[in-house]
C-alpha positions as CSV (number, residue, x, y, z in Angstrom):
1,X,-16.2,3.7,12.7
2,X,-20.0,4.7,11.5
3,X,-19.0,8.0,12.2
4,X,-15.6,7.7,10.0
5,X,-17.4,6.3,7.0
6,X,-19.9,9.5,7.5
7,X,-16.9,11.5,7.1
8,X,-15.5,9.7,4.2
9,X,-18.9,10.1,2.4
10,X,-19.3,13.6,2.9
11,X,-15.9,14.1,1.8
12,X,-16.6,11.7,-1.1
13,X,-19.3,13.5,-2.4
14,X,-17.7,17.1,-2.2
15,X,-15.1,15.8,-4.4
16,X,-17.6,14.1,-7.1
17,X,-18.8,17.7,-7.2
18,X,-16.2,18.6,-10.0
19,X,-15.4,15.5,-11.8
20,X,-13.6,17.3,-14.2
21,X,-11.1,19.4,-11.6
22,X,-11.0,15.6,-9.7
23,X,-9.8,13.8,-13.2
24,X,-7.2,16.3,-13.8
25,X,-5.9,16.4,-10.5
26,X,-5.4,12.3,-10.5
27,X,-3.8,12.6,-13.7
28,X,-1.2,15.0,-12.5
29,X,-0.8,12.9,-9.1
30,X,0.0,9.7,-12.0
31,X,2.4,11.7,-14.0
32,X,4.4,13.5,-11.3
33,X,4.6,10.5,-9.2
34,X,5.8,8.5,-12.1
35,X,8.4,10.8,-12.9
36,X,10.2,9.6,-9.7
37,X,10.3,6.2,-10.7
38,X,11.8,7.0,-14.0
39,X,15.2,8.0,-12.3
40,X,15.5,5.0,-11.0
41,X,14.8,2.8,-14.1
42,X,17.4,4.9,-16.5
43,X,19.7,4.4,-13.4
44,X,19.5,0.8,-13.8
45,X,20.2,0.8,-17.6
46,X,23.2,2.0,-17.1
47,X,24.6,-0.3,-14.2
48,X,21.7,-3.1,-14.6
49,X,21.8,-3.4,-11.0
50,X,22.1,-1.4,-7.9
51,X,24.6,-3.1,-5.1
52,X,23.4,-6.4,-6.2
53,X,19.5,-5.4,-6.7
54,X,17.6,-6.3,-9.7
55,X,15.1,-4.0,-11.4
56,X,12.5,-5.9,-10.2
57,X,13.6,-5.5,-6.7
58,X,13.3,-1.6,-7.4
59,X,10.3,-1.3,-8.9
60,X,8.8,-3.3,-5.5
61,X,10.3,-0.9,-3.0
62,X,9.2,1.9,-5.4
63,X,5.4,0.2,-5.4
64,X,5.3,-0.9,-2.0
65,X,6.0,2.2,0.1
66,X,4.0,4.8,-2.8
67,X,1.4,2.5,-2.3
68,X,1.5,2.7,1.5
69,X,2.4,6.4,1.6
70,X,-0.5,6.8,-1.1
71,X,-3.3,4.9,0.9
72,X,-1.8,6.5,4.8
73,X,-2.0,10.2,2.4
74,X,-5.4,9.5,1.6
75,X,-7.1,8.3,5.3
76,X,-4.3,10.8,7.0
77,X,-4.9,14.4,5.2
78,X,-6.7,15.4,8.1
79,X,-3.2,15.8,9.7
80,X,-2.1,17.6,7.3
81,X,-4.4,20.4,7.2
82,X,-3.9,20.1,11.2
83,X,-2.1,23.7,11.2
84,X,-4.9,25.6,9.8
85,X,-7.7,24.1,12.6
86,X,-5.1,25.3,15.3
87,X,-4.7,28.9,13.8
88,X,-8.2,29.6,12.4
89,X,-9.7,28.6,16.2
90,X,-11.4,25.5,14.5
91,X,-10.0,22.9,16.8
92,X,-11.8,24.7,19.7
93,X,-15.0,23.5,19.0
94,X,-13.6,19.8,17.9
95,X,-12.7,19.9,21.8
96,X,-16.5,20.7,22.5
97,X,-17.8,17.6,20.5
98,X,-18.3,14.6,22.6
99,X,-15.8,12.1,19.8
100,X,-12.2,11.5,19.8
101,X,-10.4,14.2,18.7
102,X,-8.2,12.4,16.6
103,X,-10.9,10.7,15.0
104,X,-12.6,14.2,14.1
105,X,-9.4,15.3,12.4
106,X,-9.0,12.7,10.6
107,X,-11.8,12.8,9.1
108,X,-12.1,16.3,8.2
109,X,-10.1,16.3,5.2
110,X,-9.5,12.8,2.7
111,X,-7.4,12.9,-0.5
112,X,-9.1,11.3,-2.9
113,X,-7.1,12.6,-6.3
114,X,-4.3,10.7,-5.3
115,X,-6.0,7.2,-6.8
116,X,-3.8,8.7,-9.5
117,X,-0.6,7.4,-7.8
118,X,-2.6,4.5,-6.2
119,X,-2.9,3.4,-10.0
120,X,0.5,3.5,-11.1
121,X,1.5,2.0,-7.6
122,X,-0.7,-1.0,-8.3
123,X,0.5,-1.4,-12.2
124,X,4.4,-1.1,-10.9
125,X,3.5,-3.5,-8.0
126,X,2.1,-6.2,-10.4
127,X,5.3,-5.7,-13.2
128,X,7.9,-5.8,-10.8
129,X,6.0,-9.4,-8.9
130,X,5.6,-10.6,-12.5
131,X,8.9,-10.2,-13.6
132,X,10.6,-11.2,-9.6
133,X,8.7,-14.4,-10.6
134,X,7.4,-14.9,-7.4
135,X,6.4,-18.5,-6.2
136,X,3.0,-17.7,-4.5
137,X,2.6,-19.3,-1.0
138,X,-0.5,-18.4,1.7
139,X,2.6,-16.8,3.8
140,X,3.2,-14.4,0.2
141,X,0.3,-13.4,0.2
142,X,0.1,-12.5,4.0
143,X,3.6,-10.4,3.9
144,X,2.0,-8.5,1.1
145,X,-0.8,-7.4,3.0
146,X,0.9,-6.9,6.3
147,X,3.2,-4.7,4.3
148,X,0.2,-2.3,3.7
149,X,-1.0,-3.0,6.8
150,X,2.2,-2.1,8.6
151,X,3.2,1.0,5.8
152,X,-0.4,2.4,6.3
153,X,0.0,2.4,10.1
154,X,3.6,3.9,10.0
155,X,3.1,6.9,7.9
156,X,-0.5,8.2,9.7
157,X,2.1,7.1,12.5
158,X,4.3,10.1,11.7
159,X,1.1,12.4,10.6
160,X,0.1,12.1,13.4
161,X,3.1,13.3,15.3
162,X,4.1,16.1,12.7
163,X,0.3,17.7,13.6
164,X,0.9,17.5,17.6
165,X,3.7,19.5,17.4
166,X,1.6,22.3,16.0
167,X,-0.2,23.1,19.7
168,X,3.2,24.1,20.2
169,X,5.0,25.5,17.4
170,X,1.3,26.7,15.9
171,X,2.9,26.4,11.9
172,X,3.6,23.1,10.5
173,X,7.3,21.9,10.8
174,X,8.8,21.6,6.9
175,X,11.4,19.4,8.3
176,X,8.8,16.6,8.8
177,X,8.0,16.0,5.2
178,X,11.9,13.9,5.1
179,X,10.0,11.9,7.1
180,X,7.1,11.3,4.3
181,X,7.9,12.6,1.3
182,X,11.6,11.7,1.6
183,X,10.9,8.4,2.7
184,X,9.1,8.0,-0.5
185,X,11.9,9.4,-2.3
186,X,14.7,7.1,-0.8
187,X,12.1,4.2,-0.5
188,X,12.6,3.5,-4.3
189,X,16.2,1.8,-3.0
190,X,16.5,-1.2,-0.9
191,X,17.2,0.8,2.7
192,X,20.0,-1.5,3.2
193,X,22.0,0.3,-0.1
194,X,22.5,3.3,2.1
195,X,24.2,1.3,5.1
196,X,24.3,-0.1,8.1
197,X,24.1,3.2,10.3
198,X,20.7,4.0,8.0
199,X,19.5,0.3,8.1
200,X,19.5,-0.2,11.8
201,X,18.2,3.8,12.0
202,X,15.3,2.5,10.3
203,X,14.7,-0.5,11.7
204,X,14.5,0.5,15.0
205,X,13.5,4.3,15.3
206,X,11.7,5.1,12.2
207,X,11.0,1.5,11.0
208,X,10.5,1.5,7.9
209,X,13.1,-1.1,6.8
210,X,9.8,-3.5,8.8
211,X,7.6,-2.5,5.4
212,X,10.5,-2.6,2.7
213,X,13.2,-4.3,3.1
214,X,13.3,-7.3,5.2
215,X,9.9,-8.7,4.0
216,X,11.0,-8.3,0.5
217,X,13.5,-10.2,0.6
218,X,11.1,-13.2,1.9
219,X,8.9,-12.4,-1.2
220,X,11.3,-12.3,-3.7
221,X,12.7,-15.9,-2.2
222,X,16.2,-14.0,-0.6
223,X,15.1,-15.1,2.6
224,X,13.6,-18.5,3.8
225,X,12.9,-17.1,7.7
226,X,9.4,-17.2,7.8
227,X,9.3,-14.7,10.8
228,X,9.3,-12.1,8.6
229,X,5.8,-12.7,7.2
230,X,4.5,-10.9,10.3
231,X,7.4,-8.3,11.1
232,X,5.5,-5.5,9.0
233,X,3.0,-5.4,11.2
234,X,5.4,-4.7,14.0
235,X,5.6,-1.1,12.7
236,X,2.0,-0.9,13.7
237,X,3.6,-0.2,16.8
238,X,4.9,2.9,15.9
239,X,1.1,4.6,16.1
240,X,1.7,3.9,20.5
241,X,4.0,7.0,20.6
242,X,2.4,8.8,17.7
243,X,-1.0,8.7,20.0
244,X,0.8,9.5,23.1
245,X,2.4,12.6,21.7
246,X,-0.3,13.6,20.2
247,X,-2.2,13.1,24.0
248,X,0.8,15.5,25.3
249,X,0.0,17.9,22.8
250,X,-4.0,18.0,23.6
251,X,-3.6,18.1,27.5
252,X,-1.2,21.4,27.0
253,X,-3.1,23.0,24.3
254,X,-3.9,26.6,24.4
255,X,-6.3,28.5,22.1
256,X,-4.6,31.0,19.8
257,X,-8.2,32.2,19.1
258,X,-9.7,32.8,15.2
């Protein structure tokens, strides 16, 4: 971890190097990301409500997975740029240093412009828990913060996998961003709207109904079973084949040079 936060400094740093180019880009990270919320809320002022779903209940799905996607984006870029390390030779001498590789690719690369849509995740979080009218309990507070927990963990979860296929494929896979991107996309809905087949689809392979929908409905006061305080964090679980593909994927690397 001392040599993560080394990373994240460095990275830090770099970035406060053009405040100017960094303010701009957070702006446009706010205002693009906020665009996608807007579909939903003109939606709803024309049907007020969505299979049963009040606004509120939108704008927490819309916070809660942007937020989680948003924080995972900003740890997990490292991933991302994956692709490039593979073709440019780079990931050779990441093999040579005596540190987890995962660790060192992590950490080459953090996201720090999107505090833009970390803002506007936080403002939408706090106006949709205001206007839900939430009764505050310890247990509340706890299912909020294993939903980031859990959200965080799922999404570097799926990094993670979309950058071990590249010692095979060598070019990033397109088809993962539905995944990330279109999870954030369809995330704005309570899963359950889009069936049972896509429910139990993302409950139990992709579980991201475990950081949405069913403790949500213990905050808002849907649900009184208080076993789903803790199930967000069962998508924690997700990182155990994430880190075993991504083991897969080292053992049969092969160089493609520089």
């Amino acid at each position: 971890m001392k040599l993560f936060f080394r990373y994240f400094l460095m990275e830090l740093k770099s970035a406060m190097e053009y405040k100017l180019s960094f303010l701009l880009v957070a702006l446009g990270q706010f205002i693009v990301s906020f665009s996608a919320f807007l579909g939903a809320a003109f939606l709803l002022q024309r049907f007020t409500s969505i299979k049963g779903y009040s606004m509120e209940m939108i704008m927490l799905c819309t916070a809660s997975v942007l937020l989680q996607y948003t924080l995972a984006e900003c740890l997990g870029r490292g991933f991302d740029n994956f692709p490039s390390l593979v073709k440019s030779g780079k990931f050779d001498r990441i093999l040579l240093r005596p540190q987890n590789t995962m660790l060192q690719v992590m950490g080459s690369r953090f996201e720090f412009t999107r505090i833009g849509r970390l803002i506007q995740a936080v403002i939408l979080m706090a106006v949709g828990l205001n206007g839900a009218n939430v009764a505050w309990s310890i247990g509340k507070i706890m299912t909020l913060i294993f939903m980031m927990i859990g959200g965080i963990c799922l999404f570097i979860g799926i990094f993670i996998i979309t950058a071990a296929f590249c010692f095979f494929t060598i070019e990033g896979l397109e088809i993962f961003n539905v995944f990330t991107n279109g999870a954030v996309e369809f995330g704005k809905y309570p899963i359950a709207v889009f069936g049972k087949r896509i429910l139990q689809f993302c409950t139990y392979i992709i579980p991201y109904a475990l950081i949405q929908y069913y403790p949500l409905l213990y905050l808002m006061g849907e649900s009184n079973q208080t076993f789903l305080i803790g199930v967000p964090l069962l998508a924690c679980l997700f990182l155990i084949p994430a880190v075993l593909i991504w083991q897969f994927g080292v053992k049969h690397y092969k160089s493609c040079g520089s």
